[in-house]
C-alpha positions as CSV (number, residue, x, y, z in Angstrom):
1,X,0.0,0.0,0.0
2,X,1.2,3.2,-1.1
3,X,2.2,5.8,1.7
4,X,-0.2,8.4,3.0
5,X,0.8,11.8,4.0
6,X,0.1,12.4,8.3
7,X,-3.1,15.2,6.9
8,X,-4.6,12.6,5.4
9,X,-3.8,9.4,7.1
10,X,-5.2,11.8,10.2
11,X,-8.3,13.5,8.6
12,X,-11.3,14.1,11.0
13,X,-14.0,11.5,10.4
14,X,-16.6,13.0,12.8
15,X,-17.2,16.0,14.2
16,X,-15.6,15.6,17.6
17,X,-12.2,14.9,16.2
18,X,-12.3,18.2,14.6
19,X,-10.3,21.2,16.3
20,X,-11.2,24.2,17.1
21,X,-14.4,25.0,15.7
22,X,-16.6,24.0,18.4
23,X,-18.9,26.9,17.6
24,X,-19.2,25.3,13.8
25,X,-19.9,21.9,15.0
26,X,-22.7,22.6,17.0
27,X,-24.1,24.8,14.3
28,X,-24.3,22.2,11.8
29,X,-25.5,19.0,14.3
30,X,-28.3,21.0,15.6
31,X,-29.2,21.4,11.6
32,X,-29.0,17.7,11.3
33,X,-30.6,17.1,14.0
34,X,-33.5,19.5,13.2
35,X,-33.5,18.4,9.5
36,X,-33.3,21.9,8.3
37,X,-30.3,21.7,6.1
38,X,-29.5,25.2,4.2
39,X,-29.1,24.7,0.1
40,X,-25.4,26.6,0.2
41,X,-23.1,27.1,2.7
42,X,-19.6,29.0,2.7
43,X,-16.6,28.2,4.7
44,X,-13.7,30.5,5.3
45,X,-10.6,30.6,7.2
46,X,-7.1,30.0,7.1
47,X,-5.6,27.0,5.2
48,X,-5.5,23.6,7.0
49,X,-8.2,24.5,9.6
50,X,-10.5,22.1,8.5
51,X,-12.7,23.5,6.2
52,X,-12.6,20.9,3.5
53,X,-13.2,18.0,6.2
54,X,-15.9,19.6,7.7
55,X,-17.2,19.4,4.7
56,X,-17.0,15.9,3.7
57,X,-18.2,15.2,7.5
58,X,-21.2,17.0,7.0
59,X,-21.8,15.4,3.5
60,X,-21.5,12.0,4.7
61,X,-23.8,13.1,8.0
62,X,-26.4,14.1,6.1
63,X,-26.6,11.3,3.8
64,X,-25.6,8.2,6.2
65,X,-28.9,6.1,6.2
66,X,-27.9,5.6,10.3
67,X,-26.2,8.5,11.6
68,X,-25.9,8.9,16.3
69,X,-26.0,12.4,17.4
70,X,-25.4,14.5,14.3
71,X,-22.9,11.8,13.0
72,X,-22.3,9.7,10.0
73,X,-21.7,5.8,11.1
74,X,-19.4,5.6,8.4
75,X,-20.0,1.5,7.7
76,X,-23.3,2.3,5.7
77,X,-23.4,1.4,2.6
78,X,-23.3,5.6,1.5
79,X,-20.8,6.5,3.7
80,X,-17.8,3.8,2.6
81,X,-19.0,4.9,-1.1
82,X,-18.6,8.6,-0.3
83,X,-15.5,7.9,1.9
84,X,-13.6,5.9,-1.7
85,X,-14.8,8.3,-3.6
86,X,-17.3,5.8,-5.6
87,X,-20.2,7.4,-5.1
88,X,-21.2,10.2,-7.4
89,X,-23.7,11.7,-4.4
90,X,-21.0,13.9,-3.4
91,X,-19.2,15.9,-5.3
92,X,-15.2,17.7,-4.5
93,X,-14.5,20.6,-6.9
94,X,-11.5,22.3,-7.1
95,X,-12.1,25.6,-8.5
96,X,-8.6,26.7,-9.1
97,X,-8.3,24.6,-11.9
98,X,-12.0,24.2,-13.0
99,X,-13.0,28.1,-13.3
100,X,-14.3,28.6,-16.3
101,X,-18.2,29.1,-17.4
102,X,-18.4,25.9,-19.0
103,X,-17.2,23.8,-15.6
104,X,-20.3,25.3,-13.8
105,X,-23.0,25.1,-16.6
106,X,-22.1,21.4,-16.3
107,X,-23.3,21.2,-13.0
108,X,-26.0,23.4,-13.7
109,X,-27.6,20.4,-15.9
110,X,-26.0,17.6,-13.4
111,X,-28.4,19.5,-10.3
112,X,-31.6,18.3,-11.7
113,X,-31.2,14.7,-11.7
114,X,-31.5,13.1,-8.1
115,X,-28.7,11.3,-5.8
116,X,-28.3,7.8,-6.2
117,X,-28.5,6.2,-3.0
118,X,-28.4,9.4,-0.6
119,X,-30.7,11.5,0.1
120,X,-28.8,14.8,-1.3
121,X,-26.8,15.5,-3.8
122,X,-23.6,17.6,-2.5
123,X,-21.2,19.7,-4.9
124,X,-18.0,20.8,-2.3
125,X,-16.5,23.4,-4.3
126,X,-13.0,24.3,-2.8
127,X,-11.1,27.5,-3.3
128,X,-14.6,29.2,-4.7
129,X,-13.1,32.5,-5.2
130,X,-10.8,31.4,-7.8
131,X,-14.2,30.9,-10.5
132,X,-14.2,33.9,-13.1
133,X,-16.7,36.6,-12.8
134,X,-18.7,34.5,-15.6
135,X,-18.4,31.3,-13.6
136,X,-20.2,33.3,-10.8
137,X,-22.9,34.5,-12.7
138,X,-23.7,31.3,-14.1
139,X,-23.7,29.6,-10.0
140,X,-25.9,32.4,-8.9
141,X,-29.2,31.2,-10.4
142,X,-28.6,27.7,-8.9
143,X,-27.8,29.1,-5.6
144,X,-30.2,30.7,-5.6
145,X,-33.2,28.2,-6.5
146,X,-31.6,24.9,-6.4
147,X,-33.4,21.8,-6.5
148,X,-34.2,20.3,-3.2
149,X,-31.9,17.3,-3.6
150,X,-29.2,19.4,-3.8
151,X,-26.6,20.8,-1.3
152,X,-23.1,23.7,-1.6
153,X,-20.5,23.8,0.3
154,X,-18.3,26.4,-1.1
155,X,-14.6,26.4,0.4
156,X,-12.6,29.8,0.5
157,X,-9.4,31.2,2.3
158,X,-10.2,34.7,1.1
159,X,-13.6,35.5,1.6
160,X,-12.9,39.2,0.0
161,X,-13.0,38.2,-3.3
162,X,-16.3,36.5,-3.3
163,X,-19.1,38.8,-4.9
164,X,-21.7,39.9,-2.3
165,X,-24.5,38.4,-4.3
166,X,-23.4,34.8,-3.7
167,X,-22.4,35.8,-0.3
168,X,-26.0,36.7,0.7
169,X,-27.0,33.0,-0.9
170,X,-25.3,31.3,1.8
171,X,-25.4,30.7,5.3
172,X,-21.9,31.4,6.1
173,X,-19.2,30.0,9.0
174,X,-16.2,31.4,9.6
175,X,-12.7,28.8,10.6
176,X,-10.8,30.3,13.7
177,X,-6.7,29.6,13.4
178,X,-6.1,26.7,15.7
179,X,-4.1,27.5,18.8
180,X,-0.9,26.8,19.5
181,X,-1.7,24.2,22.5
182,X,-4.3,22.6,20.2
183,X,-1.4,22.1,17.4
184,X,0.8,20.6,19.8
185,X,-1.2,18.2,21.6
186,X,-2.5,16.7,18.2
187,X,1.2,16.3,17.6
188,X,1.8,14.8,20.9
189,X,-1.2,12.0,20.0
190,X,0.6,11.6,17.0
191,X,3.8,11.1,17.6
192,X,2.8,8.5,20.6
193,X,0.7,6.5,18.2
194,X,3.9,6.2,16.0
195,X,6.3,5.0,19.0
196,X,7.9,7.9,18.1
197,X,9.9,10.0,21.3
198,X,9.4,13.4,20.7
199,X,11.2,16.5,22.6
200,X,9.1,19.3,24.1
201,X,11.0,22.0,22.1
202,X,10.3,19.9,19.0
203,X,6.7,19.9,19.2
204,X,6.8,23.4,20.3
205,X,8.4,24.6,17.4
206,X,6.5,22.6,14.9
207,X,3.3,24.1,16.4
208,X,4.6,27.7,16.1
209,X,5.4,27.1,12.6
210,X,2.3,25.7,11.9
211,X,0.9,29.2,12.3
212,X,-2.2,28.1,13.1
213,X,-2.5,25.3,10.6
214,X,-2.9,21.8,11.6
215,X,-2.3,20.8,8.1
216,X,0.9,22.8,7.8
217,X,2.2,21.9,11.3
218,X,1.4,18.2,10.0
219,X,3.2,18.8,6.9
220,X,6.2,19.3,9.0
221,X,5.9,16.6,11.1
222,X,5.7,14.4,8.1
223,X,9.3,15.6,6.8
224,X,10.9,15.8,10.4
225,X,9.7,12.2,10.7
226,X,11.4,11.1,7.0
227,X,15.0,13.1,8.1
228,X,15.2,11.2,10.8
229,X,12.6,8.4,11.8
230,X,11.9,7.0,15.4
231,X,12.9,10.3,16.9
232,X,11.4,14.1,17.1
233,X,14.0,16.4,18.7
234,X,14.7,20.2,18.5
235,X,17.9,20.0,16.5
236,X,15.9,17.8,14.2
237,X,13.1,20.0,13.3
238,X,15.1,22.9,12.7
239,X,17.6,21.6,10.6
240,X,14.6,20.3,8.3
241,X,12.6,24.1,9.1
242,X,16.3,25.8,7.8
243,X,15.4,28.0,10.7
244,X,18.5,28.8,12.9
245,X,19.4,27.8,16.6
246,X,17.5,29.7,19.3
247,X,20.9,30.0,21.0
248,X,21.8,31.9,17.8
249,X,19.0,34.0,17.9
250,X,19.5,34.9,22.1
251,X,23.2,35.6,20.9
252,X,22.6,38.6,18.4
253,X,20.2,40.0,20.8
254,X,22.7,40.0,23.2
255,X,25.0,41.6,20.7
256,X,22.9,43.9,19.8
257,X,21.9,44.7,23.3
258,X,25.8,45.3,24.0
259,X,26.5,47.8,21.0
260,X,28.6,45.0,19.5
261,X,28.5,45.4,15.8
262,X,31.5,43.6,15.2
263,X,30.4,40.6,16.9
264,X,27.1,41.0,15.0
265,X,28.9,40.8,11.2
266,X,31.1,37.8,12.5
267,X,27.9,35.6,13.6
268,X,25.7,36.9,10.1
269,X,29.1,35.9,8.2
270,X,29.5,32.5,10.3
271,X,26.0,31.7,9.7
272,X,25.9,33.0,5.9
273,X,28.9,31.0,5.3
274,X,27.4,27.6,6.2
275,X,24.5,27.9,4.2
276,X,21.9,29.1,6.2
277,X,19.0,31.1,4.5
278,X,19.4,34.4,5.6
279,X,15.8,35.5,4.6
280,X,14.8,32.5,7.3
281,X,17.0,34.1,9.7
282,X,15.2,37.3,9.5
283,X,12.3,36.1,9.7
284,X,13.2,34.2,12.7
285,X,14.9,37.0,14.3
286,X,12.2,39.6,13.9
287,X,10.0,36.5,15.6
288,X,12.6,36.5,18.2
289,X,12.0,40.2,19.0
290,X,8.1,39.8,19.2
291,X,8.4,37.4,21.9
292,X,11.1,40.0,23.6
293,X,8.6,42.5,23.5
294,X,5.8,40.3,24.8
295,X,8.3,39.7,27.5
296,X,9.3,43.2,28.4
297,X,5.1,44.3,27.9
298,X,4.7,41.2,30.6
299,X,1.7,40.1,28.1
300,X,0.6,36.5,28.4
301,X,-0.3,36.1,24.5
302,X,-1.1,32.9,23.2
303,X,1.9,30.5,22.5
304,X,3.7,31.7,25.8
305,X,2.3,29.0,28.3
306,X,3.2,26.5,25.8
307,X,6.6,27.8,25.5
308,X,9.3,25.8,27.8
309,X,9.7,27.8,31.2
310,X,13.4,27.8,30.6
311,X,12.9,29.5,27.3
312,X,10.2,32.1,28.9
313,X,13.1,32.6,31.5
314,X,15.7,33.5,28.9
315,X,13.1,36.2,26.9
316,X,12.3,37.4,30.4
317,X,16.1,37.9,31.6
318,X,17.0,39.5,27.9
319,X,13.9,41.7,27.5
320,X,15.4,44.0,30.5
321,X,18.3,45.2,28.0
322,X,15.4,46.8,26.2
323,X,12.4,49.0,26.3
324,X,9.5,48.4,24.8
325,X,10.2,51.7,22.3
326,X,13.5,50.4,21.2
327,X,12.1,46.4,20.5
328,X,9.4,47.8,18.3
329,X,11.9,50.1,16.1
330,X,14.0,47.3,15.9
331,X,10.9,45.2,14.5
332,X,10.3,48.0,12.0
333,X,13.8,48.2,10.7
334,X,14.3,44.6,10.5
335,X,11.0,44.7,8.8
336,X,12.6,47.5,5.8
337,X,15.4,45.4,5.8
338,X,13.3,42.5,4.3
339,X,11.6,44.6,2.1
340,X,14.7,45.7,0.9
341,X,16.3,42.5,0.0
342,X,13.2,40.9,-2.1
343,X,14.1,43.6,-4.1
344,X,17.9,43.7,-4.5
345,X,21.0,41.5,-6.0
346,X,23.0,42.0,-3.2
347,X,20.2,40.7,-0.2
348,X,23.6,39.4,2.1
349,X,25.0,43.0,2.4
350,X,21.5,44.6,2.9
351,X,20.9,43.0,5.9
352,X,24.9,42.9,7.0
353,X,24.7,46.6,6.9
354,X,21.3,46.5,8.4
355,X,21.6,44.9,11.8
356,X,25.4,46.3,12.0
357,X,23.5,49.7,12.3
358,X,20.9,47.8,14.8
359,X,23.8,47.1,17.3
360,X,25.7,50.9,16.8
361,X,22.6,52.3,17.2
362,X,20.8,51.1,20.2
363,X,20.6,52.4,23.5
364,X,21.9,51.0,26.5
365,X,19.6,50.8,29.5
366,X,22.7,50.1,32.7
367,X,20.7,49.3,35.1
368,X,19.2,46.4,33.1
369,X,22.7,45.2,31.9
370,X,24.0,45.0,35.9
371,X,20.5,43.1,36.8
372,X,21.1,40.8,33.7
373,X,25.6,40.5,34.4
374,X,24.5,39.5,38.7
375,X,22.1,36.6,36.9
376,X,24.2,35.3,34.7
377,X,27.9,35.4,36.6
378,X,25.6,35.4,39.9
379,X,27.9,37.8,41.5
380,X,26.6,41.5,43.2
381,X,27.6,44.4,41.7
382,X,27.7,47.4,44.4
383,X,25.1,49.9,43.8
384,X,25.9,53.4,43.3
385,X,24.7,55.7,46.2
386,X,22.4,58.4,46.2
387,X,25.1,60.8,46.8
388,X,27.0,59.3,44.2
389,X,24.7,59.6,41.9
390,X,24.0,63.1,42.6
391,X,27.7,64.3,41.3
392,X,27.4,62.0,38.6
393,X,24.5,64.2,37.5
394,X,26.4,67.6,38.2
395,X,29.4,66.7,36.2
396,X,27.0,65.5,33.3
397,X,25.4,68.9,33.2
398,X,28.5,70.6,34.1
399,X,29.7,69.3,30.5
400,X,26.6,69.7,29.0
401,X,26.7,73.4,29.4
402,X,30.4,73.5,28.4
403,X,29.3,72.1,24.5
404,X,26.4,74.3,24.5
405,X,28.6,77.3,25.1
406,X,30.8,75.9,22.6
407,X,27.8,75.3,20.0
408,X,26.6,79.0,20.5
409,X,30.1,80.7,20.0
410,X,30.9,78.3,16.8
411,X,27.9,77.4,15.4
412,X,26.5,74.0,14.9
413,X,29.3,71.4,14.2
414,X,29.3,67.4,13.5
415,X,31.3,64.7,14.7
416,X,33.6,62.6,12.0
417,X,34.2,59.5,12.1
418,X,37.5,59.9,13.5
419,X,36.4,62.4,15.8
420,X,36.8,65.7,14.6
421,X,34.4,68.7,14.7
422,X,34.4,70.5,11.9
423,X,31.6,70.6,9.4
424,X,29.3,73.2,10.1
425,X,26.6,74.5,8.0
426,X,28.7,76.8,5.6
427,X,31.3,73.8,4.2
428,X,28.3,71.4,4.0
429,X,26.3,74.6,2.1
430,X,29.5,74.7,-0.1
431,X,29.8,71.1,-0.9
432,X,25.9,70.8,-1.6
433,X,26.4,71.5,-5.8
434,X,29.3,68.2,-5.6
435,X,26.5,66.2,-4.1
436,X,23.7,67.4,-6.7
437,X,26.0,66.7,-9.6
438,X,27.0,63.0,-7.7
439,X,23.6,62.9,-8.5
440,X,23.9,63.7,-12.1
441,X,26.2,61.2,-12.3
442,X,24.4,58.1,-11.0
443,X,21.5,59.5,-13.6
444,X,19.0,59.8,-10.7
445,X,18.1,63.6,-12.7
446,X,14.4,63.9,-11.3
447,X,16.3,63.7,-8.0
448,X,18.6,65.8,-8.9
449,X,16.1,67.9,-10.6
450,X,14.2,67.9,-7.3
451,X,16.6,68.7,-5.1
452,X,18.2,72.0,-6.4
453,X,15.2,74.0,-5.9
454,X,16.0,73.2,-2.4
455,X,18.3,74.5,-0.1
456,X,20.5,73.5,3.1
457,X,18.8,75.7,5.7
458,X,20.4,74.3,9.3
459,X,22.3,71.2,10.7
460,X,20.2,69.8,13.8
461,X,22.5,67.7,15.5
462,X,23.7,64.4,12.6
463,X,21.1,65.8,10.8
464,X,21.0,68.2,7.3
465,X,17.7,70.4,6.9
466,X,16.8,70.6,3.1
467,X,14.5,73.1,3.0
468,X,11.1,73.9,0.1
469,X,9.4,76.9,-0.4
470,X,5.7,76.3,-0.8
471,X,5.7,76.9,-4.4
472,X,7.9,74.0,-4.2
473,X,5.9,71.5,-2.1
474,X,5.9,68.7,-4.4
475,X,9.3,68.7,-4.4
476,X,9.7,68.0,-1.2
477,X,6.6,65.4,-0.3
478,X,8.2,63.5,-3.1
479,X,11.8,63.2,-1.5
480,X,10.5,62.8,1.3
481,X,11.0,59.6,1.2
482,X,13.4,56.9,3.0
483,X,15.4,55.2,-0.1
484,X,15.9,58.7,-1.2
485,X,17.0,60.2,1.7
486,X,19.2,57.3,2.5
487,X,20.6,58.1,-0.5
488,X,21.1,61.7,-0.1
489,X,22.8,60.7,3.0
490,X,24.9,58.7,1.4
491,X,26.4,61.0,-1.2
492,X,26.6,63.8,1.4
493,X,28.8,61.9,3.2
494,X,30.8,60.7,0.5
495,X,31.5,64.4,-0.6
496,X,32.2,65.8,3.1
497,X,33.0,62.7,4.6
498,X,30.9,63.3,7.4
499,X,27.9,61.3,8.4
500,X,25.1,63.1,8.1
501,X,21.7,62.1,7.7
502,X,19.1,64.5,5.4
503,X,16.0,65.2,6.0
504,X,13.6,67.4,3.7
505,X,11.3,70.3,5.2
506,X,8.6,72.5,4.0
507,X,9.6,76.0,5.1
508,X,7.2,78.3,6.3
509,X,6.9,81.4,4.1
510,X,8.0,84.6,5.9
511,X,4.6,87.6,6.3
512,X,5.5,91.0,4.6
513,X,6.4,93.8,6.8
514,X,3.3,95.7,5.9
515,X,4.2,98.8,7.7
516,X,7.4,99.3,5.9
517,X,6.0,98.4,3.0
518,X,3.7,101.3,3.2
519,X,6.4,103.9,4.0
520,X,7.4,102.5,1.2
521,X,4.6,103.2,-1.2
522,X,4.7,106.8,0.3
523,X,8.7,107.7,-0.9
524,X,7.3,106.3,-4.1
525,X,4.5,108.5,-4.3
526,X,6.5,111.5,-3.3
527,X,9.0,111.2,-5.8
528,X,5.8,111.0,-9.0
529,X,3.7,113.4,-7.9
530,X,4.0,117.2,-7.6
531,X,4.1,117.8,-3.7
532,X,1.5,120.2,-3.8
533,X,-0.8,118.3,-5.1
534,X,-0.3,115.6,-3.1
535,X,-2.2,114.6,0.6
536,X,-1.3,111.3,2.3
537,X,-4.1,110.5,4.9
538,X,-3.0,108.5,7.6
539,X,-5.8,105.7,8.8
540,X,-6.1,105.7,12.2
């Protein structure tokens, strides 16, 4: 006998061994039970939430000729004929491949003639909102008045693209993503049924990536179990995911944390040169972060519990490096990072530069690092006294007024790389026309062409001010944008060797004097007309 995949060899054969969708399964025995079954119905949800095998379920339920408590027996006569597919009673459509006009005008004549042995005739038509706007048109008469022997179940994972007038033709359930528990104790069943010994931290990570999918967390199971039969464990299951080592992941957080971009590039080259997909590790990282900030917001979301308490320990201890604020910007850049690399030849440096500028660019928060240094090396580190702290303070603002007395006698000045004060707004002003024809150069000219009927107007710390008139407003809402001022920031500091970034600013227009522009309407006046003829009243 041929092998059969685990989503199959496991399907639901009655409604209690369906997950998740309590809510659905009461809906639709209570109908059976009643005997007032609906001529179309729609389900929608996610993929591999058990839309399809409710579907046959409630097929073979309402045709078994001795069903128990909304059930089919499934050793009738109808049921083993709908269960191997013999009996033409029930029908399975897949409309991603049977779209057309033609596919559902064939059913439209097949409706009128009655079931063979069961009592209604059933079309399942999966992935529904893949028929063409014809194909719709000609299924809206028949769902409309369909013959009483007949039954729909139309399938769909996105409900949005089904026209409201079949919508309104059908009484219409909606499949809830399975929870992560659920996933993991069907696993759990499984794997036990098999002989097979399974690791908590495997099953925990084939759930997660199941994403709410039995079916694809099955899937997954299924290739784990062919890499390496008789045994489930964590290395396992991510060697076969390509995902990387949650060690791994806790380590560039910690780099990160420390301001280590160094260390960051060496663990992105390590992993890059064994192989590992670095869109995965993205992925996985930015997944890494979610749970930090779920750690550091204290929010029990679902998949925490199920986590290992070891694991929730670690997120807990490393989410003190880290406010909330600083987690979610690091989501967000991670987040343009991947954007960015679907779209370029070089996706490897993207995301080298990337999180390099993650770790030079994050915060520290001390006090979290001692906490964190005392758990780990479980040693005390002495706390600073009050008093000490105090003088800390004074010395800080001590040399804060010191560089703001330097900043108002010399104007504004940036830091080089090296360390050296000394652009100010004048050289970068002067330098501006090298950038514009850098741009020239690269033949970016609508940016170029953009750009010049702007002007540098202030340095704000690291930061150049390109300022628009109003009557140049479009020019600047349409640089104002990030690839382009990243690259603007890029060829400035190329040409002044500072790093500055640019940002682009509508400038508001300065009002008229009007009083001196009256005085000077009035020399005007004197100087045309004759003064004796002339008589300024003043307004009062």
């Amino acid at each position: 006998m041929s092998y059969k995949a685990l989503y199959r060899k496991w399907r639901p054969e009655v409604f209690e061994e369906l997950m998740g969708q309590g809510h659905i399964v009461r809906t639709l025995k209570n109908q059976i039970a009643a005997d007032s079954i609906s001529h179309a119905y729609l389900f929608s949800g996610i993929r591999g939430t058990g839309k399809t095998s409710t579907a046959k379920i409630f097929a073979r339920a309402i045709n078994c000729l001795s069903p128990h408590d909304g059930n089919p027996c499934n050793v009738c006569e109808v049921c083993r004929g709908i269960l191997s597919e013999q009996l033409m009673d029930v029908m399975e459509i897949d409309a991603a491949s049977n779209n057309g006009v033609d596919h559902i005008r064939e059913i439209r004549e097949n409706v009128k003639y009655p079931p063979i042995k069961g009592k209604y005739k059933v079309y399942i038509i999966d992935e529904v909102h893949m028929l063409s706007a014809g194909a719709f048109n000609a299924l809206l008469k028949t769902l409309e008045e369909p013959p009483d022997h007949v039954v729909f179940v139309l399938a769909t994972t996105e409900i949005h693209k089904i026209p409201a007038t079949v919508l309104s033709r059908c009484l219409r359930f909606t499949f809830k993503p399975l929870s992560m528990g659920e996933i993991k104790n069907r696993l759990a069943t499984i794997c036990h049924s098999l002989d097979m010994a399974c690791d908590d931290g495997a099953l925990t990570t084939v759930a997660i990536n199941g994403e709410g999918a039995l079916r694809d967390a099955l899937s997954i199971l299924d290739q784990c179990i062919a890499y390496h039969p008789g045994e489930l464990t964590y290395e396992n299951v991510i060697e076969v995911l390509g995902s990387i080592n949650e060690d791994l992941l806790f380590q560039m957080a910690d780099h990160i944390a420390e301001k280590e971009p160094l260390k960051v590039a060496q663990l992105l080259q390590s992993l890059y040169l064994e192989g590992k997909d670095m869109k995965q590790l993205l992925s996985d990282l930015m997944k890494h972060f979610r749970w930090l900030l779920m750690a550091s917001l204290k929010a029990k979301v679902e998949g925490w519990e199920a986590m290992p308490e070891a694991k929730r320990m670690k997120l807990s201890l490393q989410a003190e490096a880290f406010t909330a604020l600083q987690i979610t910007e690091m989501i967000r850049s991670m987040a343009e990072i991947e954007f960015s690399m679907k779209r370029s030849a070089q996706p490897y440096i993207l995301l080298e530069s990337g999180m390099i500028a993650l770790a030079a660019h994050v915060e520290e928060k001390p006090a979290a690092r001692e906490r964190a240094a005392e758990v780990t090396q479980g040693v005390s580190t002495p706390r600073k006294t009050d008093a000490s702290k105090m003088e800390e303070r004074k010395t800080e603002k001590t040399q804060e007024d010191k560089q703001q007395a330097k900043l108002e006698t010399k104007g504004p000045e940036i830091e080089t790389a090296t360390g050296n004060p000394s652009a100010t707004l004048e050289t970068v002003q002067q330098q501006w026309p090298e950038v514009l024809e850098r741009m020239k150069m690269d033949k970016k000219a609508s940016i170029q062409a953009m750009a010049r009927e702007g002007q540098l107007v202030a340095l704000e710390e690291n930061t150049a001010i390109l300022g628009f008139d109003s009557e140049h407003s479009f020019h600047c809402s349409k640089l104002d944008r990030e690839d382009i001022r990243s690259y603007m920031s890029r060829l400035l500091k190329e040409v002044t060797g500072h790093s500055l970034r640019v940002k682009v600013r509508l400038l508001e227009e300065q009002k008229p004097d009007i009083g001196s522009k009256q005085n000077q309407i009035k020399d005007q006046l004197k100087e045309a007309v004759p003064e004796d003829l002339l008589e300024i009243i003043e307004e009062e």
